[in-house]
Residue frames as a rotation matrix with the C-alpha (Angstrom) as fourth column:
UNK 1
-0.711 -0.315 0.629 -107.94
0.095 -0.929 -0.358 9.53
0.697 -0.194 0.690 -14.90
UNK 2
-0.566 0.516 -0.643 -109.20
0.824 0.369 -0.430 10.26
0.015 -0.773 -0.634 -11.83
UNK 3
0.637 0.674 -0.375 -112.25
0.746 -0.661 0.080 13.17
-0.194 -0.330 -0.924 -10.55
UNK 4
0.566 -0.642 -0.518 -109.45
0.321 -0.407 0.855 15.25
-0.759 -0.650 -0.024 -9.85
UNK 5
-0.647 -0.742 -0.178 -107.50
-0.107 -0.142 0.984 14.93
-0.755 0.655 0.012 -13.12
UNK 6
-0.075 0.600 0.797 -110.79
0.970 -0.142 0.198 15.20
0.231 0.788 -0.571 -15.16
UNK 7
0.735 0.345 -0.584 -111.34
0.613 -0.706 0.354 18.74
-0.290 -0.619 -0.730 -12.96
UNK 8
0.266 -0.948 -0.175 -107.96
0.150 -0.138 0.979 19.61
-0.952 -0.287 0.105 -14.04
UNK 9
-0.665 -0.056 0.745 -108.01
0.730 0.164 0.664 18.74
-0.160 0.985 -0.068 -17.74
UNK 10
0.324 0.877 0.354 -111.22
0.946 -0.307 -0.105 20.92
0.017 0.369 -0.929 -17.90
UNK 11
0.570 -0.225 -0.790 -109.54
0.065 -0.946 0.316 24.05
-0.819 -0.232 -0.525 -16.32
UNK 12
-0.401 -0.889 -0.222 -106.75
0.141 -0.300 0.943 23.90
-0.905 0.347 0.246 -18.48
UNK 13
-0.435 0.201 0.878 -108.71
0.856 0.393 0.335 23.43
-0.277 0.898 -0.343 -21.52
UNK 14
0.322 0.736 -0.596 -111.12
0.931 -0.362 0.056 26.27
-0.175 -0.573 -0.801 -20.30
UNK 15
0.897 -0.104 -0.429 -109.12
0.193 -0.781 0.593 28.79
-0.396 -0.615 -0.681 -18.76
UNK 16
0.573 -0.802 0.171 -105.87
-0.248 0.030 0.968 27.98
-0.781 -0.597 -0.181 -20.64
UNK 17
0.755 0.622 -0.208 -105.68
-0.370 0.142 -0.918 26.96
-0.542 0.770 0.338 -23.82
UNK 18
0.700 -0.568 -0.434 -102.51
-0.553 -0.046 -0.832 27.60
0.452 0.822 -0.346 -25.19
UNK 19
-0.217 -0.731 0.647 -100.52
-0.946 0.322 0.047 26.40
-0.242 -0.602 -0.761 -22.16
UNK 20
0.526 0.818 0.233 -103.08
-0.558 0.538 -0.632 23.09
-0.643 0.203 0.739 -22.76
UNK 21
0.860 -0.139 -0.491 -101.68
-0.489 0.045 -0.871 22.98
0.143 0.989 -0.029 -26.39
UNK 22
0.194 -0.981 -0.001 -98.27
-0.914 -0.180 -0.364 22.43
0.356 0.072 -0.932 -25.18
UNK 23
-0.123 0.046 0.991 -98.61
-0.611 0.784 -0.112 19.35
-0.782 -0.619 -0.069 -23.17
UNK 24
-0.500 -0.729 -0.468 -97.56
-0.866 0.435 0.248 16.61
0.023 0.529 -0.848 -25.40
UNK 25
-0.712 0.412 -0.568 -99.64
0.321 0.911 0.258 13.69
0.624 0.001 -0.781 -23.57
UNK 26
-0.477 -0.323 0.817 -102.31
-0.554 -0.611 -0.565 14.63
0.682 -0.723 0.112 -21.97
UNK 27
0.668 0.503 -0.549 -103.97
-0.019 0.749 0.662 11.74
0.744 -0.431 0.510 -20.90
UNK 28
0.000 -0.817 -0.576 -100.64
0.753 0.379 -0.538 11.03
0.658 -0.434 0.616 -18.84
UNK 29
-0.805 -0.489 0.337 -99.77
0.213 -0.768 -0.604 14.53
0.554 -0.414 0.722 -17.71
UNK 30
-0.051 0.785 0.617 -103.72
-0.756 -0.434 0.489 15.14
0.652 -0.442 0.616 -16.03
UNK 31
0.712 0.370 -0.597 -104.11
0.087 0.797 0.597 11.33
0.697 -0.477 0.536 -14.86
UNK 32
-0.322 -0.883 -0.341 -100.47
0.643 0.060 -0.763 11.92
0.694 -0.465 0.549 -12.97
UNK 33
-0.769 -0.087 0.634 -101.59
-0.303 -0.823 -0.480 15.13
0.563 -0.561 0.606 -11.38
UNK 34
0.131 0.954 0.271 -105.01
-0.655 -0.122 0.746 14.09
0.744 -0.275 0.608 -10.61
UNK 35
0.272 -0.478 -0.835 -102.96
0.445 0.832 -0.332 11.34
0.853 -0.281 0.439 -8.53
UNK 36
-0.711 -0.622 0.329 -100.76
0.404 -0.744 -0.533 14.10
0.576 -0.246 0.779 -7.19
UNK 37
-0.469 0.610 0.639 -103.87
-0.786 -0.618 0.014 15.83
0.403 -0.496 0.769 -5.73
UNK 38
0.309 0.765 -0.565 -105.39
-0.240 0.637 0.733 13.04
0.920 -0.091 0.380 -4.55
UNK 39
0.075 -0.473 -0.878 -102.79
0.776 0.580 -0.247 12.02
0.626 -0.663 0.410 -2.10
UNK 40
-0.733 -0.200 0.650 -102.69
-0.006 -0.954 -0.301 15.86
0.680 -0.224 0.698 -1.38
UNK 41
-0.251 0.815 0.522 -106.29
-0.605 -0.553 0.573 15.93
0.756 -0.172 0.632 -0.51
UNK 42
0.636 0.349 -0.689 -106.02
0.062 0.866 0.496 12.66
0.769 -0.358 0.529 1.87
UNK 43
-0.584 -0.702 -0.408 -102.89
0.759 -0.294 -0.580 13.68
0.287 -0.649 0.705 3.79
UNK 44
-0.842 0.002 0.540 -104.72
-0.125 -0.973 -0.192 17.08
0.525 -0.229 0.820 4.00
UNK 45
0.239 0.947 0.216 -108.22
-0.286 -0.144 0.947 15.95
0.928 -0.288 0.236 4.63
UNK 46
0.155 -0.193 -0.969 -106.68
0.666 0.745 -0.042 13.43
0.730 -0.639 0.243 7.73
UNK 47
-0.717 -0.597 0.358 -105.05
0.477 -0.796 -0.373 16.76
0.508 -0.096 0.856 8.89
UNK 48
-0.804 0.423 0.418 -108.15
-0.463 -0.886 0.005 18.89
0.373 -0.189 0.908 9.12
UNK 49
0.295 0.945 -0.140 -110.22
-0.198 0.203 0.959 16.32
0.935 -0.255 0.247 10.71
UNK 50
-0.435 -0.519 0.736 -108.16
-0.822 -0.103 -0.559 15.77
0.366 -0.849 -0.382 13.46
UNK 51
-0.961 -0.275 -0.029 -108.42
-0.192 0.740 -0.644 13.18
0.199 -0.613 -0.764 16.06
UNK 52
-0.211 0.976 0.049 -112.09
0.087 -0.031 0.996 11.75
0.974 0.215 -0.078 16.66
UNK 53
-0.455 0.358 0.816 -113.44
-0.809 -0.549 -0.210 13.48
0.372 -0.755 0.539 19.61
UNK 54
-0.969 0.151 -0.195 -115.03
0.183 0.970 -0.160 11.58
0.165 -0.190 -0.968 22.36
UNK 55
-0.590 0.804 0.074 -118.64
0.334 0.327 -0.884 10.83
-0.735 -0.496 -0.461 22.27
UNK 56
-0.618 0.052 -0.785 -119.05
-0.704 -0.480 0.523 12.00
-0.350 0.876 0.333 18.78
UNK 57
0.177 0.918 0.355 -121.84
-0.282 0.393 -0.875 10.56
-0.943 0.054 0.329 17.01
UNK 58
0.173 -0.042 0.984 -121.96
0.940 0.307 -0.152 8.73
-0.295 0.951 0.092 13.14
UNK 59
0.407 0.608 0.681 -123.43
0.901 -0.388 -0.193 11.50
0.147 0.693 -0.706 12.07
UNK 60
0.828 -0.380 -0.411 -121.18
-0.258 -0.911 0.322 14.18
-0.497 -0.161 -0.853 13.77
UNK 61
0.003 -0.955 0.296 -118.15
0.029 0.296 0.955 12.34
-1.000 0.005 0.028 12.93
UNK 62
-0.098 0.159 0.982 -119.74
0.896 0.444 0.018 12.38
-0.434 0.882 -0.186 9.08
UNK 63
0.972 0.082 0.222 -120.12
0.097 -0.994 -0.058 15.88
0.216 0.078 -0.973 8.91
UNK 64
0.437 -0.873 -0.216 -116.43
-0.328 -0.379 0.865 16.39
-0.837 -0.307 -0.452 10.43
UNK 65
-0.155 -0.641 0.752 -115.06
0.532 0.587 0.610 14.25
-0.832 0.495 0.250 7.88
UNK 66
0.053 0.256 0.965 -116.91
0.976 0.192 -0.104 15.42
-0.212 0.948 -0.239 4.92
UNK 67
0.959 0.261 0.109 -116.18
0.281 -0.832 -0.479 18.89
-0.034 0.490 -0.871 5.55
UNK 68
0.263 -0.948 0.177 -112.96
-0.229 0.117 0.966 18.44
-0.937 -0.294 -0.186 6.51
UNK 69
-0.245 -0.350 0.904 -112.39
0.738 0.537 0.408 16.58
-0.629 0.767 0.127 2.81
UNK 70
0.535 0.625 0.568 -114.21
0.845 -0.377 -0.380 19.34
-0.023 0.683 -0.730 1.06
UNK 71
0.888 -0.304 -0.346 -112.03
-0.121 -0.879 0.460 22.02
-0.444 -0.367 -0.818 2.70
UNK 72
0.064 -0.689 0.722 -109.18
0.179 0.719 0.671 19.87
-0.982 0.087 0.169 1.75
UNK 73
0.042 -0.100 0.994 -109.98
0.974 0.224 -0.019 19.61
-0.221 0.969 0.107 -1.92
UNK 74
0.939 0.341 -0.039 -110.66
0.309 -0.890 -0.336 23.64
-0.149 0.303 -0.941 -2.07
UNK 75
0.336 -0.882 -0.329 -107.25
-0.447 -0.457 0.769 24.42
-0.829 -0.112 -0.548 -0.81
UNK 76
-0.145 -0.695 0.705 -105.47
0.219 0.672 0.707 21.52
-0.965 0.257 0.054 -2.57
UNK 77
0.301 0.229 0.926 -107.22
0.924 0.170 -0.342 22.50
-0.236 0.958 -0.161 -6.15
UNK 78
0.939 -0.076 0.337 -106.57
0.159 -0.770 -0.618 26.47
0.306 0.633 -0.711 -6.01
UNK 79
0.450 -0.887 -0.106 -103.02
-0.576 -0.379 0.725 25.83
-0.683 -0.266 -0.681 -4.79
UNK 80
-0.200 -0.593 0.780 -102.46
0.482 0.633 0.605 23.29
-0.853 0.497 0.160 -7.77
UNK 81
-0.024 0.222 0.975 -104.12
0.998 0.063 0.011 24.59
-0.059 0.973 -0.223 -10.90
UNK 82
-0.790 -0.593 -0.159 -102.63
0.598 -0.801 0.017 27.74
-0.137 -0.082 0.987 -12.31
UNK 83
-0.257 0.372 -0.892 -104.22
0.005 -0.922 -0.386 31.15
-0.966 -0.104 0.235 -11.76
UNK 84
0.214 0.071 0.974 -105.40
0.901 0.370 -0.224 32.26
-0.377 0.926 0.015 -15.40
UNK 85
0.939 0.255 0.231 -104.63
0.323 -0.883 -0.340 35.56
0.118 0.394 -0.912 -14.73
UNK 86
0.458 -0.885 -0.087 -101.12
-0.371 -0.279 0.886 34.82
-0.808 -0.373 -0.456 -13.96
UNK 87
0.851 -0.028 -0.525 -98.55
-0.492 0.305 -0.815 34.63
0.183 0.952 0.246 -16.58
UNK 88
0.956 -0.071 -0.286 -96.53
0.129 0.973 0.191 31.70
0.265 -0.219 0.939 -16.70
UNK 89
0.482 -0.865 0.136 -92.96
-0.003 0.154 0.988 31.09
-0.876 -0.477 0.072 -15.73
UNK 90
0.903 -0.294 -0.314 -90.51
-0.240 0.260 -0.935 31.73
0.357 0.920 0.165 -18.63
């Protein structure tokens, strides 16, 4: 299981409990998602860094990236993992 699907497992445990309960495997069902977001956050991060500017420096171009990936993961985690104040889908 990746960062991502450990980050995941915690919320649900956390924030969620009972939904938690219900999940059958989760080793499987987090390590999948945490996949799932990964590829999210890499398509997205590529996205929000855009093209590398000329005359950018390492160090600018390291900053662009790394906030670019951080933004990435922000979106990509509160558009995957469910609200706790929302009640589920029946």
């Amino acid at each position: 299981m990746n960062r991502y699907g450990r980050i995941a497992h915690q919320h649900w445990q956390r924030h969620l409990p009972d939904r938690y309960r219900q999940i059958s495997d989760p080793q499987t069902f987090f390590t999948e998602l945490g996949e799932q977001i990964q590829l999210e956050v890499t398509a997205r991060t590529r996205s929000l860094a855009g093209d590398d500017p000329g005359g950018e420096t390492y160090l600018q171009k390291l900053g662009r990236l790394n906030a670019a990936q951080l933004a990435a993961e922000e979106q990509v985690i509160r558009e995957v993992l469910p609200d706790p104040t929302e009640q589920p889908a029946t």
